[in-house]
VEXDO-442729 format. One record per residue (C-alpha): residue in one letter; y, z, x. Coordinates in pm, 1 decimal, decimal comma, always signed. Each point is the difference from the previous one (the first is absolute). Layout:
! residues N
a; Y; Z; X
...
! end
This chain:
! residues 589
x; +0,0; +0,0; +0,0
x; +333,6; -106,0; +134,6
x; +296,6; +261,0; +74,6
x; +210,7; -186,6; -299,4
x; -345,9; +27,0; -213,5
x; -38,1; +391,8; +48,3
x; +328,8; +22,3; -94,2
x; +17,8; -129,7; -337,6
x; -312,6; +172,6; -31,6
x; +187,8; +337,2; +66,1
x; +276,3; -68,7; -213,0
x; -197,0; -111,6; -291,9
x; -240,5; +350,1; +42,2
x; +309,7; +205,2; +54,7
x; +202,4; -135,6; -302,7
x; -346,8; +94,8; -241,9
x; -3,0; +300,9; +175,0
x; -364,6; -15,4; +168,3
x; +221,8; +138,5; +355,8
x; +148,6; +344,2; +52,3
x; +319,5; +105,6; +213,7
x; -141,2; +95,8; +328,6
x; +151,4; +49,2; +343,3
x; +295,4; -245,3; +121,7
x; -116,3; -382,0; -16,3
x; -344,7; +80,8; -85,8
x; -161,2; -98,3; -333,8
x; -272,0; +230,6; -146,7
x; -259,7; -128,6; -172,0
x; -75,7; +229,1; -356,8
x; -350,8; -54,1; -35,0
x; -239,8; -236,6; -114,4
x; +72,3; -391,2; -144,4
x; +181,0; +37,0; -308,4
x; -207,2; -143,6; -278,4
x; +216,3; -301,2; -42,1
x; -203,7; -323,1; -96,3
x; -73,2; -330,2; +125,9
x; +136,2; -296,2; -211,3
x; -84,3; -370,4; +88,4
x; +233,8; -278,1; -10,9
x; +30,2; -331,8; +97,5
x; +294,0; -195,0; +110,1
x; +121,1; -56,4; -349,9
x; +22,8; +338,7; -62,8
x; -333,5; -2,0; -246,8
x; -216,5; +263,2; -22,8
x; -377,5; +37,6; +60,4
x; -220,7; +281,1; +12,5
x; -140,2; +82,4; +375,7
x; -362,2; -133,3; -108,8
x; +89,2; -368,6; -27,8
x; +335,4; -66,4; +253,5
x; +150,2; -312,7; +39,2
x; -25,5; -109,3; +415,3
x; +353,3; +35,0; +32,5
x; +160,0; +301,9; -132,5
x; +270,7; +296,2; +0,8
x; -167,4; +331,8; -5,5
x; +199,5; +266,7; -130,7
x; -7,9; +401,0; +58,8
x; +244,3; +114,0; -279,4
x; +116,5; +306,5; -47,6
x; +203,9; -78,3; -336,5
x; -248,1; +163,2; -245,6
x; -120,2; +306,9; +199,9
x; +147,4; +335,7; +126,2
x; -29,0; +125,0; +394,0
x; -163,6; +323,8; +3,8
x; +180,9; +206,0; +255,1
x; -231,4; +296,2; +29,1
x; -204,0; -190,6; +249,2
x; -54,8; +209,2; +336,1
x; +142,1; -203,2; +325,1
x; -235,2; -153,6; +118,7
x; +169,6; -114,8; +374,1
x; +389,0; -49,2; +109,5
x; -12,4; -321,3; +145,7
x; -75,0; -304,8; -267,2
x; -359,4; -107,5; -33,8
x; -0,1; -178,1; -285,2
x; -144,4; -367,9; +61,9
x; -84,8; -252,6; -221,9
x; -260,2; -206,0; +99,5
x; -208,7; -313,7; -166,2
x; -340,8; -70,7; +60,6
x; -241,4; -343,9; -33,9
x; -288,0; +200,7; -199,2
x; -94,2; +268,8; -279,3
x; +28,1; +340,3; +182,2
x; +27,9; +393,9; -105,9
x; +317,8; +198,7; +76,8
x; -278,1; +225,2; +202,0
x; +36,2; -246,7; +272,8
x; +429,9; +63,8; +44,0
x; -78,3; +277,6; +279,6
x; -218,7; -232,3; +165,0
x; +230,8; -282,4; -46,8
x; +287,5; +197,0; +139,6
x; -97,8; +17,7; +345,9
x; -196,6; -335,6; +1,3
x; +226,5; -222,1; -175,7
x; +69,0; -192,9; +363,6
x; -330,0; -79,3; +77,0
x; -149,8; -327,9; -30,1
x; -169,6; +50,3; -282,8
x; +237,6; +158,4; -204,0
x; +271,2; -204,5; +118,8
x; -194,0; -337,1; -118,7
x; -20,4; +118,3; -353,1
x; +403,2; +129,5; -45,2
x; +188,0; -202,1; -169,4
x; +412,0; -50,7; +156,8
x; +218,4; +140,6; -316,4
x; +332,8; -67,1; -66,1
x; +194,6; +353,1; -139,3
x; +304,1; -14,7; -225,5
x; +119,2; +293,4; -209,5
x; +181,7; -76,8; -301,0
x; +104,2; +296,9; -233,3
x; -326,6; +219,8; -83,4
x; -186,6; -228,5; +153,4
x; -198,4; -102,8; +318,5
x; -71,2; -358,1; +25,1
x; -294,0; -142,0; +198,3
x; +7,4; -364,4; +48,9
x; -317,4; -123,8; +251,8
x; +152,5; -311,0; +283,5
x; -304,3; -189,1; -140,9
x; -167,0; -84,4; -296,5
x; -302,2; +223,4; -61,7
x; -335,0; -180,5; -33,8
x; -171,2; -52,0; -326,5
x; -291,0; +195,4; -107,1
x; +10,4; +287,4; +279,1
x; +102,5; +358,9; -14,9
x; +297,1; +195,1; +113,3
x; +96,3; +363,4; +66,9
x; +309,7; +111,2; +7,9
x; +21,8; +330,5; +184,3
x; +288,7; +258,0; -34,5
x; -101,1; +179,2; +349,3
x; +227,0; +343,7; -33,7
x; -36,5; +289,1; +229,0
x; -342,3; +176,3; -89,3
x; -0,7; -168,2; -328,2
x; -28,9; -347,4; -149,3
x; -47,1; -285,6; -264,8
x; -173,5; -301,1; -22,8
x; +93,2; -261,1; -271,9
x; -318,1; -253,3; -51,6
x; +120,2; -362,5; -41,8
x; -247,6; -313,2; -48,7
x; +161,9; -375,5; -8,8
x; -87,2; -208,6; -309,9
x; -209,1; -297,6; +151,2
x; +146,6; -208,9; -275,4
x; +166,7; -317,2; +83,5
x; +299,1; +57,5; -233,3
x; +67,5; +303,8; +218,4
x; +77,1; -165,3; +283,1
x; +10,0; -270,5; +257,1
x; -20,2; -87,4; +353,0
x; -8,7; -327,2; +230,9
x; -326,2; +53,4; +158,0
x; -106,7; -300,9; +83,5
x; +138,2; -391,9; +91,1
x; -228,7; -311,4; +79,5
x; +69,0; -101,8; +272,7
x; +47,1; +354,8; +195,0
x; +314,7; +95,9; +204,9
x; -3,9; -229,0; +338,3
x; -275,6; -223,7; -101,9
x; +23,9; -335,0; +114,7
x; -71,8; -254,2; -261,5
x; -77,3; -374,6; -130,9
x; +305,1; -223,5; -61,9
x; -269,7; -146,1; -317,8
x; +44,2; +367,2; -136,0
x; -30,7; -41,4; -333,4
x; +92,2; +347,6; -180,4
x; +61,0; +332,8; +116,5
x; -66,2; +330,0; -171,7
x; +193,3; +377,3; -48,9
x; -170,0; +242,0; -158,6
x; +110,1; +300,2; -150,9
x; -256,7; +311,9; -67,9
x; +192,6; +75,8; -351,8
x; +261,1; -139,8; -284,9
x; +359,6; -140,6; +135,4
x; +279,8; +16,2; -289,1
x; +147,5; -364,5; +57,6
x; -87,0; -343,9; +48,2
x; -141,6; -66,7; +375,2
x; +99,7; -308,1; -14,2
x; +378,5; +172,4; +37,4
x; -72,5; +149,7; +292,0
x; -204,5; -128,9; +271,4
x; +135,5; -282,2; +197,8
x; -139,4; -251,7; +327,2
x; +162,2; -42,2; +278,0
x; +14,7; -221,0; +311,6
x; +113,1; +229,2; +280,3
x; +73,6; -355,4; +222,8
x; +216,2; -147,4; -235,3
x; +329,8; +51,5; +155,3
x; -91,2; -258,9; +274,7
x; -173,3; -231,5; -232,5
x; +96,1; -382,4; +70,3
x; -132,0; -322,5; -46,5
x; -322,6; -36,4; +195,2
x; -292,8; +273,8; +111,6
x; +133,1; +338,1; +2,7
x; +82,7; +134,9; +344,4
x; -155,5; +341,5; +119,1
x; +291,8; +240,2; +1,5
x; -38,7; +375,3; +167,5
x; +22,5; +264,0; -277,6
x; +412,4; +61,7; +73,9
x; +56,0; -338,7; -77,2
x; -155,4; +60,8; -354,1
x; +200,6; +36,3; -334,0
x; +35,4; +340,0; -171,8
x; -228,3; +70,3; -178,3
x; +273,1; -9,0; -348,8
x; +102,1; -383,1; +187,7
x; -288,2; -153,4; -47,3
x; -69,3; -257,8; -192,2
x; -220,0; +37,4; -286,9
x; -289,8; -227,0; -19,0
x; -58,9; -135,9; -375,5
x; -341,3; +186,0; -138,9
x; -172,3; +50,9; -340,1
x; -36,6; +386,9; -49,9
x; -278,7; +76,2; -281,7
x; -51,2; +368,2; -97,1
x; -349,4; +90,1; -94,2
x; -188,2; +321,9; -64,0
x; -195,0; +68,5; +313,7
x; -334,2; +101,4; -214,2
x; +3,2; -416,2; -98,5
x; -57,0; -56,8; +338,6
x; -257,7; +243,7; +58,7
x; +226,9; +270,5; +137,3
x; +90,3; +381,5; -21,5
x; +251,3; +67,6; -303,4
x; +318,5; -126,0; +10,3
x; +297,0; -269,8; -2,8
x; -82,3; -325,0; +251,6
x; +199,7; -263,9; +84,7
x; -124,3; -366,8; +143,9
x; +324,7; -172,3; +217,0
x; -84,7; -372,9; +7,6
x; +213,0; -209,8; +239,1
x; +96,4; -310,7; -161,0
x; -84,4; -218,0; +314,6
x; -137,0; +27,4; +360,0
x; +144,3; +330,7; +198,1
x; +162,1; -144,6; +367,1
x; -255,7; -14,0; +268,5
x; +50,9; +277,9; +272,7
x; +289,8; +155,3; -181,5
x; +39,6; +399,7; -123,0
x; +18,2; +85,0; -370,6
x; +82,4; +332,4; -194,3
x; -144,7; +128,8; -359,5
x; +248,0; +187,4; -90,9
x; +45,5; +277,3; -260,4
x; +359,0; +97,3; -132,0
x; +86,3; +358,6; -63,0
x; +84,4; +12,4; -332,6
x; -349,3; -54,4; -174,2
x; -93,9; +309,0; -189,7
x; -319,9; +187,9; -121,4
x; -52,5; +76,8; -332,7
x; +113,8; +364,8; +75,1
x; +347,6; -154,6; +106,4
x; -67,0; +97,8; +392,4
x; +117,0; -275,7; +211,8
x; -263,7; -165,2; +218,0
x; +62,2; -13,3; +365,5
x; +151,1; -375,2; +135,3
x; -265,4; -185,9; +226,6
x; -74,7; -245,5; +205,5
x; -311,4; -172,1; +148,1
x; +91,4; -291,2; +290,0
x; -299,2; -198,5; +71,4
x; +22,7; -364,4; +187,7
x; -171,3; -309,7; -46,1
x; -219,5; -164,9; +251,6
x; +80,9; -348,9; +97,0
x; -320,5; -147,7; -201,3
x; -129,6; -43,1; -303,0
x; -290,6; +173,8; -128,2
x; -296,0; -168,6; -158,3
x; -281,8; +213,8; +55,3
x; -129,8; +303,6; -189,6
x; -22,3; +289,2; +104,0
x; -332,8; +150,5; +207,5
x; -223,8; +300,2; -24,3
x; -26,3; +173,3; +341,3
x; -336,4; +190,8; -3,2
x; -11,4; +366,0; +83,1
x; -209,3; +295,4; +55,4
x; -167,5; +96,3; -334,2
x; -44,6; +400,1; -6,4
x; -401,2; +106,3; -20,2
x; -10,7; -8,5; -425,5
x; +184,8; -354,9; -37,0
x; -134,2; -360,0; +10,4
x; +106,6; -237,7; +147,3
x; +76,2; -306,2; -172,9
x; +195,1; -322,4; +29,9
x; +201,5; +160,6; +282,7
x; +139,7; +270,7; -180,9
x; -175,0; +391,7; -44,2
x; -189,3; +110,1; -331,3
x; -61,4; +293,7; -140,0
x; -133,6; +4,9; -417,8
x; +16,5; +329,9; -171,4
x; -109,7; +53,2; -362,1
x; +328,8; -149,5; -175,0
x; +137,7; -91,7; +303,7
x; +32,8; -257,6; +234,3
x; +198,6; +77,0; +363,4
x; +102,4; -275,2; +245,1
x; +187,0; +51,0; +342,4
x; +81,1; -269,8; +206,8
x; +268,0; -231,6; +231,5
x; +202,0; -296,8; -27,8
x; +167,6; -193,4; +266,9
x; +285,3; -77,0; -201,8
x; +215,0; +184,1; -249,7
x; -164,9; -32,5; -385,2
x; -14,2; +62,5; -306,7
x; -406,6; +134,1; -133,4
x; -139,0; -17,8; -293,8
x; -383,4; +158,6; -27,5
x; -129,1; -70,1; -337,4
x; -338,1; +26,4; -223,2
x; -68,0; -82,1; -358,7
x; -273,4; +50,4; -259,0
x; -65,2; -113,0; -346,8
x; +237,2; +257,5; -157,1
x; +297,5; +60,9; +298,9
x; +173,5; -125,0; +322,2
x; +76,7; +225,8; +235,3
x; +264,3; -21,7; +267,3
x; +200,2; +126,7; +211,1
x; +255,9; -138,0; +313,0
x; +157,7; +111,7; +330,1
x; +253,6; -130,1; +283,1
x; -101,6; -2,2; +330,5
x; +200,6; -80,1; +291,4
x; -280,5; -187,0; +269,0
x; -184,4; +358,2; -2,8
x; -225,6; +208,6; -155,6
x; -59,7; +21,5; -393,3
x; -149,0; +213,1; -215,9
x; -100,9; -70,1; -367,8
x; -184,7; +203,5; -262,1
x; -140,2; -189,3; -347,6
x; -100,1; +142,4; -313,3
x; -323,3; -181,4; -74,0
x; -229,8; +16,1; -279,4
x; -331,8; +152,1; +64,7
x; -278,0; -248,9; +114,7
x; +272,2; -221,8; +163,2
x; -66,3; -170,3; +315,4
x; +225,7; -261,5; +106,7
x; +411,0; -28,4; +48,6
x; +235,3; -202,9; +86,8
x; +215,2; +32,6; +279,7
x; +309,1; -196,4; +47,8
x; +315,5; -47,4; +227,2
x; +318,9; -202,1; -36,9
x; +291,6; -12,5; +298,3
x; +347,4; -33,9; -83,7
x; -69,8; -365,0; +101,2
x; -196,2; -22,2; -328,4
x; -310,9; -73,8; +177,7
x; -315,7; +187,4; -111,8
x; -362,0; +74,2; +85,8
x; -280,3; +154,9; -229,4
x; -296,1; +173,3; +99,4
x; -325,5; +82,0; -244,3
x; -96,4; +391,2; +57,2
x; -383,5; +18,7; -86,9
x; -137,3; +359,4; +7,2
x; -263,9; +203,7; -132,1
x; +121,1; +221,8; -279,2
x; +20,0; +378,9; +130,0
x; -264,5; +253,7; -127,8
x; +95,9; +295,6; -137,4
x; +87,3; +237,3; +299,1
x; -38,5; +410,7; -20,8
x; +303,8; +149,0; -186,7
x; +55,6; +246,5; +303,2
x; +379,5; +9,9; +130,0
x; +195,0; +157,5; +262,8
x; +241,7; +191,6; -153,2
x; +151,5; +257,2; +197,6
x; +56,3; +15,3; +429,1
x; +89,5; +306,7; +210,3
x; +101,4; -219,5; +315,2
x; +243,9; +196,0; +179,7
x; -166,4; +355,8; -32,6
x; +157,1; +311,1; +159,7
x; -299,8; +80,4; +128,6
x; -145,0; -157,7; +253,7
x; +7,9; -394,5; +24,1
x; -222,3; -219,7; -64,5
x; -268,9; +304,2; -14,6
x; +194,5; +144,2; -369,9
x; +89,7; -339,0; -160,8
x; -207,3; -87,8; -321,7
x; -20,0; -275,4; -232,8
x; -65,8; +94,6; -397,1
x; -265,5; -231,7; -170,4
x; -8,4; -34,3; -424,4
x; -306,8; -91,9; -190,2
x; +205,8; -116,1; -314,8
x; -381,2; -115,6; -134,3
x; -194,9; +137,5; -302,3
x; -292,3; -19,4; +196,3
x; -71,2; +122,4; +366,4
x; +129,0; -204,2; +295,9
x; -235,6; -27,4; +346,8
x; +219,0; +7,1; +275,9
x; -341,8; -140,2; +256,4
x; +150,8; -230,9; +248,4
x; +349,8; +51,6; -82,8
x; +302,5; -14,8; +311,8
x; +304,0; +78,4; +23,7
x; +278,6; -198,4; +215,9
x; +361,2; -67,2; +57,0
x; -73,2; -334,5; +136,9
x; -89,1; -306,7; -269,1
x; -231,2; -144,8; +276,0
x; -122,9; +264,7; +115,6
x; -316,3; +188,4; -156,1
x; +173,1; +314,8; +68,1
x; -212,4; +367,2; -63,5
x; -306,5; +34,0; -178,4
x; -61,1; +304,8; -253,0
x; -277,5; +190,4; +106,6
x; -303,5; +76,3; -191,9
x; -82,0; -124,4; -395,3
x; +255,9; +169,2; -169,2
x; +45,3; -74,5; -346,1
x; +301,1; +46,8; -209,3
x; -45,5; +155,6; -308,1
x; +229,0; -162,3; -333,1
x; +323,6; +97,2; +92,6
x; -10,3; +225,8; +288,5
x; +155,9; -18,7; +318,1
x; -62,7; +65,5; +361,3
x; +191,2; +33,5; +329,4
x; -126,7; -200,4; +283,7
x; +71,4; +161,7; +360,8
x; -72,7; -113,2; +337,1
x; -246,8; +173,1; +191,5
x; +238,1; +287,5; +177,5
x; +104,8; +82,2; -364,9
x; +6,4; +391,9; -34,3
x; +39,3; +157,2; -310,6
x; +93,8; +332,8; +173,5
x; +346,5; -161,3; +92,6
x; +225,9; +168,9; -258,8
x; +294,6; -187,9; +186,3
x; +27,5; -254,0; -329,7
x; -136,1; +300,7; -241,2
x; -311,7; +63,3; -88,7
x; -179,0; -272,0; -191,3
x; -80,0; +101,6; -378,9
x; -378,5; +136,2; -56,4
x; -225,6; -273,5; -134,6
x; +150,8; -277,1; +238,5
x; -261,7; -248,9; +57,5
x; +71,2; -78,8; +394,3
x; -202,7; -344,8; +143,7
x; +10,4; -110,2; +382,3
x; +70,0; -297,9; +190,4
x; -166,4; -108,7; +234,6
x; +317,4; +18,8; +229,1
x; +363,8; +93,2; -70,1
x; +250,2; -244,0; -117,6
x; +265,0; +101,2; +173,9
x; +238,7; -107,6; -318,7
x; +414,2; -84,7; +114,6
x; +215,8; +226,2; -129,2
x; +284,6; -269,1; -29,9
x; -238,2; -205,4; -231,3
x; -277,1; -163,3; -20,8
x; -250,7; -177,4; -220,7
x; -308,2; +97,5; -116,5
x; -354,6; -209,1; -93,3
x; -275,4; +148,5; -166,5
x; -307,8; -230,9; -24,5
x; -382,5; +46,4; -147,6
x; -301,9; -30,7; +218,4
x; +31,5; -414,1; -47,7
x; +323,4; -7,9; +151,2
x; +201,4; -68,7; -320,0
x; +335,7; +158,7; -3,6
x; -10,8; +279,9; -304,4
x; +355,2; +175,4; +52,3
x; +322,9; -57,6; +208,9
x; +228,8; +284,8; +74,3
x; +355,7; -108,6; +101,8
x; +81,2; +375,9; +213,3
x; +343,5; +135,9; -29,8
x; +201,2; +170,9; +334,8
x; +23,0; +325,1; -128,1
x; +356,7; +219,4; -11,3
x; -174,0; +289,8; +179,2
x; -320,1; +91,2; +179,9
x; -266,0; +73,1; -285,1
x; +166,1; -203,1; -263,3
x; -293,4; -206,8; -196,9
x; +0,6; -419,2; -118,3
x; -149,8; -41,6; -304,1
x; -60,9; -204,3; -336,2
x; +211,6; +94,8; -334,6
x; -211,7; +31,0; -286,4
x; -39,6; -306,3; -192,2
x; +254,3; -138,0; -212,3
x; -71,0; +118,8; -379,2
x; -76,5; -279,9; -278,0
x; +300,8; -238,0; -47,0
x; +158,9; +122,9; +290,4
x; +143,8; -343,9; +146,2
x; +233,4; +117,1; +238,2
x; -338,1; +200,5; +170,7
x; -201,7; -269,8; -36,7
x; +219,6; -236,5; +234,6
x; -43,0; +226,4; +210,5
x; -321,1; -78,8; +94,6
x; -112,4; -126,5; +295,7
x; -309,2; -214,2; -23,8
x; -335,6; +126,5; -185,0
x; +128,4; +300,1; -275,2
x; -118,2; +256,3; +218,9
x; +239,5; -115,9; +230,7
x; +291,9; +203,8; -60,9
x; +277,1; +14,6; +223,1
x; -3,1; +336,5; +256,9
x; +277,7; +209,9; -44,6
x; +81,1; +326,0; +197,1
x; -74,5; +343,6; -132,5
x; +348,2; +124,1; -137,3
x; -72,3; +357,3; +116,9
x; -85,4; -108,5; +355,3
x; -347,9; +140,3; -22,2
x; -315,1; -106,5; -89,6
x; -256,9; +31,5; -298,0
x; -362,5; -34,1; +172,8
x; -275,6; -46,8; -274,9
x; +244,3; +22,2; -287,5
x; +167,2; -274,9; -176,2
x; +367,4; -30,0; +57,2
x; +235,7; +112,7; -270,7
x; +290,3; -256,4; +55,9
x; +121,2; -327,4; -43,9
x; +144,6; -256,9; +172,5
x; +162,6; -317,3; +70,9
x; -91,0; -128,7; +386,8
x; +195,6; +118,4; +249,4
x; -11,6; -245,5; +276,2
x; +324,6; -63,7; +206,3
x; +217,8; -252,2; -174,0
x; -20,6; -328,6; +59,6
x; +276,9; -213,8; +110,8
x; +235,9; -181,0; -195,6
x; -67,8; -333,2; +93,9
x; -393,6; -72,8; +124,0
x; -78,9; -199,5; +272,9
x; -336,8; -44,3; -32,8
x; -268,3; -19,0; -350,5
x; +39,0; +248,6; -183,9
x; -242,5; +292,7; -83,4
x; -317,1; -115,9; -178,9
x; +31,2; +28,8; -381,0
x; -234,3; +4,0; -274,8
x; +12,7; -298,3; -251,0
x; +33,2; +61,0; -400,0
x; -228,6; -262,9; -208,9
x; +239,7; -229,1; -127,9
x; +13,7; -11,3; -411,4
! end
């Protein structure tokens, strides 16, 4: 918090009377956070309640409809009060933790920058970016020996919100003069006509003469605001028609050939709004063409396929019950489509990727076995390959759904990994291993242990020792299962494969760096009936669910957690320079 910050801070708390008189130039603080509550707004000045927030909002600490209690006992004489904003849902047990760890890594990757204003009664807490859709928040009031935590979770809804997060072709690509249309893409609703706002430019105009352009150095350029426009078709579309995540799309179609060898801009203007009324950001993505046409399509570069994926028609496989994965690589910048149909439905769903690796993930219908995987460059050429796979058997309903990965006892002896039966019937666990690696086999639970309908079990490394009371001592009834060798988990992340005794992948756990030493990763319970918003949430197969730090910084071994939450993983940036996340496909009407 800056100097100017604290200050408003202190004279909005001394005006409601939360600070006493103390000695010369020092502020006393009275006690605990008044009781003053949290309301929501967004740039319009709208209100919404703190379980559905628009991305970009005002939140407000008023003090207009409650009186300060000044019976509170001082709690220190030198200000304490901080405000601070977390990335996830956490329990106002953690502020005396947080207080004297807020600058380390961890901590520090999760705060949110917050801009303070005080305005009458109230406090005003505007965050320097927009927050991102569908995750949690905590707002802490950290206060002496007391605090407060206000919960916040972001609507995921596209009205709520939007962002640039994407443009095809990417920031500094170089591109074909043939380039037939280029895309923006927007992960929620924009209030106007993007037709108004987005303009192409040709950053070598100023010199442009009769004859081939001549290569100027980049002083020699036009501003950016000089340069001549270049005549283009803009088309909004809803990205879902193309395949893609939620949102407002735009195709820009030159209306002839780009200059050979010359550097363009897609710009943005600043005045396009959300629906909310926030003003989005102006940008800009240069790219240059290349001094030839392109005619050819674009080309699948074969990879290395992890140990439960086939490989087929140079791209990696994997088939789950209701789901199809692909990863792969292009040499060229492209837009995929990976599709499947049946008698009754067509699935499909679409990424960019920018000459790298792609990831895809297709609702199928059950018995399917073949797809269709496409790719078109901004050239317009294409290429199609036929997936042909056998249809995945039905795989043990066994998940990982809790990790201890940076224990305070000792490491990698005390870490543990929490398995779930969510079965009716019992679950064998013979042959069953355990890795951090997609190609590698990993650890191998020892023994035939069997998992009865809905129980759980810890699985430890062989140095495991129960004794240790450093992370508490583990409830009575824990079912505990060795490795045959410790895992030796990161604490600043890592992924997780579980996979049966034929080598088929049966869970992935995406880990979480923990706040603190002894702070658990694990699943949310599953989203209830008609819950949409929980169901996007997904990440793959329905046991999938999206890991989520324990709120209390603790853990729950052999007990189901008694939270919820949206994923927590660090934000992403605003504009992507590679494809993005996979993404599960909806069946199309």
């Amino acid at each position: 918090m800056t100097r100017h910050s604290t200050a408003l801070l202190v004279a909005l708390l001394t005006a409601s009377g939360c600070f006493r008189d103390g000695a010369p130039g020092v502020e006393v603080w009275a006690g605990a956070p008044p009781p003053w509550p949290l309301l929501v707004r967004d740039p319009g000045g709208a209100a919404y309640p703190a379980s559905a927030a628009p991305r970009d909002l005002v939140l407000v600490l008023s003090a207009a409809d409650t009186q300060s209690n000044t019976s509170y006992a001082d709690a220190q004489t030198t200000l304490a009060a901080h405000l601070l904003l977390l990335r996830g849902q956490f329990d106002a047990a953690l502020a005396a933790r947080l207080k004297s760890a807020r600058k380390s890594a961890a901590v520090s990757e999760r705060t949110v920058a917050l801009q303070l204003e005080s305005v009458g009664r109230e406090l005003r807490l505007s965050p320097l970016a927009a927050l991102d859709p569908g995750a949690d928040y905590t707002l802490f009031w950290l206060a002496g020996e007391v605090s407060q935590a206000y919960p916040l979770s972001v609507s995921a809804a596209p009205a709520l919100g939007a962002r640039l997060v994407e443009t095809w072709p990417s920031q500094e690509a170089v591109v074909a003069p043939n380039l037939q249309r280029a895309l923006l893409r927007f992960d929620g609703d924009v209030a106007d006509d993007l037709a108004r706002h987005i303009v192409l430019r040709d950053l070598d105009s100023v010199a442009a003469e009769p004859g081939p352009p001549p290569q100027l150095p980049a002083a020699s350029r036009a501003p950016d605001d000089l340069a001549l426009p270049v005549s283009v078709r803009i088309a909004p579309v809803r990205c879902a028609a193309l395949g893609l995540p939620e949102g407002d799309c735009a195709w820009v179609q030159p209306e002839q050939a780009l200059r050979p060898s010359v550097r363009y801009q897609l710009a943005l203007d600043a005045t396009l709004r959300t629906r909310t009324g926030a003003l989005l950001a102006a940008q800009q993505v240069s790219f240059t063409t290349g001094p030839q046409a392109d005619h050819q399509a674009p080309s699948f570069v074969g990879g290395r396929c992890a140990r439960d994926e086939q490989p087929v028609a140079e791209v990696c496989l994997r088939a789950e019950p209701g789901l199809l994965l692909v990863h792969g690589a292009l040499d060229e910048a492209a837009l995929l489509t990976l599709s499947s149909a049946d008698d009754a439905t067509v699935h499909s769903v679409s990424a960019l990727s920018y000459a790298s690796a792609f990831e895809l993930a297709l609702a199928t219908s059950s018995g399917a076995s073949h797809a269709v995987l496409s790719a078109r460059d901004l050239a317009g050429n294409a290429v199609e390959r036929t997936l042909v796979y056998t249809p995945a058997a039905a795989l043990a309903a066994v998940s990982i759904d809790e990790v201890l990965a940076d224990p305070r006892g000792k490491e990698p002896a005390q870490e543990w990994v929490e398995l779930l039966n969510s079965a009716l019937t019992p679950s064998s666990l013979m042959g069953f291993t355990l890795s951090t690696d997609p190609a590698e086999r990993g650890r191998a639970i020892t023994g035939a242990a069997v998992l009865a309908p809905h129980e759980r079990a810890l699985l430890v490394g062989p140095d495991f020792d129960a004794r240790d009371l450093a992370d508490g001592t583990l409830p009575a009834g824990v079912r505990v299962l060795s490795l045959d060798g410790s895992l030796s988990i990161a604490n600043a992340s890592a992924t997780l494969y579980l996979r049966d005794a034929l080598g088929r992948r049966v869970s992935t756990a995406q880990v979480l760096a923990p706040l603190f030493a002894g702070q658990c990763s694990a699943r949310p319970p599953r989203p209830a009936p008609g819950d949409a918003a929980g169901a996007a949430r997904l990440d793959g197969r329905s046991d999938e669910r999206v890991f989520a730090l324990d709120p209390a910084g603790a853990c729950s071994p052999g007990g189901a957690t008694s939270w919820s939450a949206h994923p927590q993983q660090p934000p992403t940036a605003p504009l992507r320079s590679r494809a993005h996340q996979p993404r599960v496909s909806t069946p199309a009407p």
